[in-house]
Structure formats: structure tokens, C-alpha cells
C-alpha positions in Angstrom: 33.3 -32.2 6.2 30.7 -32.1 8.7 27.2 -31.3 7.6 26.0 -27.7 8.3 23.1 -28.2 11.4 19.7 -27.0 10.4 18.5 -23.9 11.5 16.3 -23.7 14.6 12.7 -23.3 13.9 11.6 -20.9 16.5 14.5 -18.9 15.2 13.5 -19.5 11.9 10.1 -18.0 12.5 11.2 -15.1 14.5 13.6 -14.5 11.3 11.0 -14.9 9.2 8.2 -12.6 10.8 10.8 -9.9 11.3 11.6 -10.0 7.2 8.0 -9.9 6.9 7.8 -6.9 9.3 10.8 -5.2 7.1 13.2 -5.3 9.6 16.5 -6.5 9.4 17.1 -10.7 8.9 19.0 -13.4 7.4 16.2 -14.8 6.4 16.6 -13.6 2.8 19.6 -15.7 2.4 17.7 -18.7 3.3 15.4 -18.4 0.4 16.0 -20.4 -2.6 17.3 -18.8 -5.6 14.8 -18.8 -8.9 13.3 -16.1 -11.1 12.6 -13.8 -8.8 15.2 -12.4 -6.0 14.5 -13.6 -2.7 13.8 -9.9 -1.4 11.1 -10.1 -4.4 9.8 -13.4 -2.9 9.7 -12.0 0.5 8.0 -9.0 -0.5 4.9 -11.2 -1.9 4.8 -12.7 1.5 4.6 -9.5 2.9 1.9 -8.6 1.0 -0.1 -11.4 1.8 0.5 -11.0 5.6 -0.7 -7.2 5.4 -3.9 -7.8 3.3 -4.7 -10.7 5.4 -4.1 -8.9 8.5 -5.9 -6.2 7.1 -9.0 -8.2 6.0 -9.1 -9.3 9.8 -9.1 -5.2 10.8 -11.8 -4.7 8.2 -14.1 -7.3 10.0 -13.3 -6.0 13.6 -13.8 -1.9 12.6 -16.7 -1.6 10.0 -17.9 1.7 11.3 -14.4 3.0 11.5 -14.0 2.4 7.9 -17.2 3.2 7.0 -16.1 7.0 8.3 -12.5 7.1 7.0 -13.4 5.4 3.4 -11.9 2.2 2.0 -8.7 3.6 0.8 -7.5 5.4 4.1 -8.7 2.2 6.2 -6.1 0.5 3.8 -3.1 2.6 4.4 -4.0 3.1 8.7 -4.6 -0.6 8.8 -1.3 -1.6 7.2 0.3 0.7 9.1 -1.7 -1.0 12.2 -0.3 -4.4 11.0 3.9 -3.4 10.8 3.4 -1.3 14.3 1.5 -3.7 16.2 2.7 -7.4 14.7 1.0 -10.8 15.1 1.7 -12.3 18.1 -0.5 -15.6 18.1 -1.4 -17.9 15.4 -5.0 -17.4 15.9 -6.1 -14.2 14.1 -9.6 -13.8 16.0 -7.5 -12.2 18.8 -5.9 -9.6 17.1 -6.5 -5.9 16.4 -5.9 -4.4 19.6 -5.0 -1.2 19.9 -5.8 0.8 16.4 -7.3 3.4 18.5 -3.5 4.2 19.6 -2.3 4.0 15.9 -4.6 6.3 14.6 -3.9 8.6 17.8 -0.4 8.6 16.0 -2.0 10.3 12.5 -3.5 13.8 13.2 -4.9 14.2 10.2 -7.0 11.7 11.3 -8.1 13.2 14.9 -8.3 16.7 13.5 -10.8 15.8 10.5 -12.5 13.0 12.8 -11.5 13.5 16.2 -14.2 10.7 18.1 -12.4 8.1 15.5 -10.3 6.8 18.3 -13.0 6.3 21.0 -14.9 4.8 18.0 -11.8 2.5 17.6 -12.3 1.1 21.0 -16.1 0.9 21.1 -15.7 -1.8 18.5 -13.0 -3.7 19.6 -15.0 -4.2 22.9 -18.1 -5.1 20.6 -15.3 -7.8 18.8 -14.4 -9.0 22.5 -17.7 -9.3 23.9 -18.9 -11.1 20.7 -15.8 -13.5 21.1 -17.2 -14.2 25.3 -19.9 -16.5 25.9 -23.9 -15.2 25.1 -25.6 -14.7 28.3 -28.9 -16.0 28.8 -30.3 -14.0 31.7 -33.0 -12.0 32.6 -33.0 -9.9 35.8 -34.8 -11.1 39.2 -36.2 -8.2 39.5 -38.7 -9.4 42.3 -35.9 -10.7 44.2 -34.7 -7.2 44.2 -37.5 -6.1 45.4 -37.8 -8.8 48.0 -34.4 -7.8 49.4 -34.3 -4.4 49.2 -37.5 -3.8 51.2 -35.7 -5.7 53.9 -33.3 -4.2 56.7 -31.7 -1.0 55.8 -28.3 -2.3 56.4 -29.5 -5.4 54.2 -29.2 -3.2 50.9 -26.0 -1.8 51.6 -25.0 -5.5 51.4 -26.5 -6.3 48.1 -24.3 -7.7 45.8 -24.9 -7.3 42.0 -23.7 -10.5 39.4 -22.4 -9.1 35.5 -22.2 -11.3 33.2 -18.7 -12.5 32.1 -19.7 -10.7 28.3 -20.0 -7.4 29.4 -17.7 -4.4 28.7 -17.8 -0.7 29.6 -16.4 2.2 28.0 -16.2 6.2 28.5 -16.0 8.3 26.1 -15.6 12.1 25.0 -17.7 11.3 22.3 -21.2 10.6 21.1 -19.8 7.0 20.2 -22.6 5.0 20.8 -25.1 6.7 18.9 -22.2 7.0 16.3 -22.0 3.3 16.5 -25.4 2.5 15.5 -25.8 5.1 13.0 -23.0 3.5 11.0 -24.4 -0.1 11.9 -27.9 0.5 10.8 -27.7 3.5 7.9 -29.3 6.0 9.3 -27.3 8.9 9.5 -28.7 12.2 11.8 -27.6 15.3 12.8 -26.0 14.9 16.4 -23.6 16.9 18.4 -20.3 15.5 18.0 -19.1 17.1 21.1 -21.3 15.2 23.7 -19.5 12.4 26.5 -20.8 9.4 26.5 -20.4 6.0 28.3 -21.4 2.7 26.9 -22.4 -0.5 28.0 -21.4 -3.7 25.6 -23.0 -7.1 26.5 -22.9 -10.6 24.4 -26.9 -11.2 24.0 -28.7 -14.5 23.5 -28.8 -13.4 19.8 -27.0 -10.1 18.9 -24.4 -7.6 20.7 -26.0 -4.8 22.9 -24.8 -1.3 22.7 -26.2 0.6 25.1 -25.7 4.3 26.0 -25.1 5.2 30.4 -23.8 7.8 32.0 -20.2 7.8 34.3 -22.3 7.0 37.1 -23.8 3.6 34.8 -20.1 2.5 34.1 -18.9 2.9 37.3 -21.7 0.8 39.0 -21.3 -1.8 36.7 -17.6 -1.7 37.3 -18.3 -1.8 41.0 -20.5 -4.8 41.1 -17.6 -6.8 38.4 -15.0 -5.9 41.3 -17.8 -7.9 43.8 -18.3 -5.2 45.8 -21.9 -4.2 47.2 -24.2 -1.2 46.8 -23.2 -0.2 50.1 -19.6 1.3 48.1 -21.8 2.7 45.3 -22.4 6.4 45.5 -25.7 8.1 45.5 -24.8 8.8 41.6 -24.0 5.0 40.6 -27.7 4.3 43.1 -29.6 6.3 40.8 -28.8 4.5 37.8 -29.6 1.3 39.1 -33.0 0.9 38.3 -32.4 1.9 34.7 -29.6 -0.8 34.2 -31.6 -3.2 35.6 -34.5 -2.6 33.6 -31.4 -2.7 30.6 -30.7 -6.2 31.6 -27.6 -5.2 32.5 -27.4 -7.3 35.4 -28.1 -11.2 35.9 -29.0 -11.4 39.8 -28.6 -10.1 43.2 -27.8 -11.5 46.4 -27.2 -10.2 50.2 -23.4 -11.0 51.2 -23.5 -12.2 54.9 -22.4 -10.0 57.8 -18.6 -10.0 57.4 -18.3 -10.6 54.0 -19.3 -7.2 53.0 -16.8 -5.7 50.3 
């Protein structure tokens, strides 16, 4: 009788993730028999999978637990963990995307309805943490050299971001939410109030820095390479607040023809 082949290991893993995910697979026959039933022996895997995804969601949204409270961060991010399953082996990438599950729970948006735009500040604060520091400071007499040049020269100025730098709008006060949490000091604040945000990987610490619409789009603008001479009169008058922000890292005139 011919020996059975063994099973195929990518199979085998996508078996085994899908047990771990309670969904339907043979898996469970593949488990050795002992004291304790193989769904029982599955099921402490799946434990360990969900707290240690879990742990990871803990680390990536403090300030969303800090609002919520240790036992409904528990339950949202194990619900997190089954709806949205691991898809690398390297845990620092995940946690995308807990904004949308708690979208999905409206007892959650009803009692804290800025939790989801919170959601996303910090996993752009995760991101821009993961990118490279930058180490700049702005040129801001080369600014000046070049924009006291030709009119048209200024319309041609081109504006570098740094590659850790991330930009979110929001219908919530989340920035000033954001630090609130992060340094314990909790104030009364309208919880109705936009506001955009500005997230850059420092030389030593993560910036969160509170714009306007006009600030994000500019800084959107100039990551797209295009020149001031796109920007509208709005995204001008924020410029010399960002810069003084560090937001940007230089400045240089495109050549004729090269304009974007």
C-alpha cells in the first residue's frame, strides 16, 4: 500500500489560519489525539493568536483605549483580529483599518462619535513612526532668495516633504484629542470642531500638528511634485505657517517646461 503524501504546507497554513479564524477546515483532523479534543487544542491556539494580535492593537491605539476602557478595547479588538486576519508574518504592519470596524458598532459612534477619526490619526502616527526620522530644517532664506525673484519664478516653486509625513482630515477635534490622551491633561473642548492634522517622523519624537484643509491640501500638492503655481490662494496662505512648522525640508524652482 502506497504511503499517504504529506500534506502541502502552504495549504496547511491556509487550513490552519482559517481554523484559527473559526471558519470551516480539516485541519482539526490533522491534530493529534491526547487529553484534550483537537477542537479544544485549536481553540488555545486561537486564543493565543487573538491576545497576541490584540497586544499588537493595544500598542498601535493607546488613546483609543484610553477612551473606550480596557474591557471594550478587548472585545472591539478581537473582533478587529477575526474581521481583518493576519496577512504577513511581521506583526509591525498590522492594524489597519479599526477605524472601519468600529464604524461597524454604533454603540460605539453614538457614545463616542470622533472614535473612528481617532482610529486613523494613530495608525498614521504608527506608520509615520515605522518611516525613516527626518533630519531637516527648512531653507527658509532660500525661500526668500527665490521668491523675491521673477513673478512667474514662484509659480514654479517646487516644495520637498519628507518621505515620514502623513495628513489627515477630520470632522473632529482629533488632534487636540490626541494629545490630551497622550500627555493627561484632559480640557473642556468642543467635540464638534473639523480639524486636519499633519503627522511627521521627527529626529526624536512623532509630530502631531493641527492645519486647516487648505494645510493638508498643500502639503498633498507639493508630495504629488507639483508647484505653488497649482496651489490655491487658500493652500498660499498657509504656507508660511507650515514652513515655520518644519513641515517642509526645501524648495527649488522647476525649469521652464517642467512645471507641474
Amino acid at each position: 500500500m502506497a504511503a499517504s503524501s504529506p500534506p502541502d504546507l502552504q495549504q496547511l497554513q491556509q487550513d490552519f489560519a482559517a481554523a484559527l479564524h473559526y471558519h470551516p477546515s480539516p485541519v482539526a483532523a490533522q491534530v493529534e489525539d491526547g487529553s484534550l479534543s483537537a477542537d479544544q487544542r485549536l481553540q488555545i491556539y486561537r486564543n493565543h493568536f487573538i491576545l497576541s494580535l490584540s497586544e499588537v492593537l493595544e500598542v498601535v491605539y493607546p488613546a483609543v483605549k484610553a477612551v473606550i476602557g480596557e474591557t471594550c478595547f478587548a472585545q472591539l479588538a478581537r473582533q478587529h483580529v477575526l474581521r481583518q486576519p493576519l496577512q504577513h508574518g511581521n506583526v509591525s504592519h498590522y492594524g489597519d483599518g479599526l477605524a472601519d470596524t468600529i464604524a461597524e458598532y454604533p454603540e460605539l459612534t453614538d457614545a463616542a462619535p470622533y472614535l473612528a477619526a481617532l482610529a486613523r490619526l494613530e495608525w498614521r502616527v504608527d506608520r509615520a513612526g515605522h518611516a525613516p526620522a527626518s533630519h531637516h530644517a527648512f531653507p527658509f532664506a532660500k525661500l526668500q532668495q527665490l521668491a523675491t525673484g521673477h513673478a512667474d519664478d514662484f509659480s514654479r516653486l517646487q516644495l520637498t516633504v519628507p518621505e515620514a509625513t502623513r495628513c489627515l482630515d477630520a470632522d473632529a477635534p482629533v488632534a487636540t484629542l490626541w494629545q490630551m490622551i497622550t500627555r493627561n491633561q484632559i480640557e473642556t473642548i468642543d467635540l464638534d470642531q473639523a480639524e486636519s492634522v499633519v503627522i511627521q517622523h521627527r529626529q526624536d519624537h512623532i509630530a502631531v500638528i493641527r492645519t486647516n484643509r487648505a494645510g493638508t491640501a498643500l502639503i498633498r500638492l507639493s508630495q504629488r511634485g507639483e508647484t505653488l503655481g497649482r496651489a490655491s490662494e487658500a493652500m498660499l496662505a498657509e504656507l508660511g505657517e507650515l514652513a515655520r512648522q518644519q513641515i517642509f525640508s526645501d524648495v527649488q524652482v522647476l525649469p521652464q517646461g517642467d512645471t507641474l
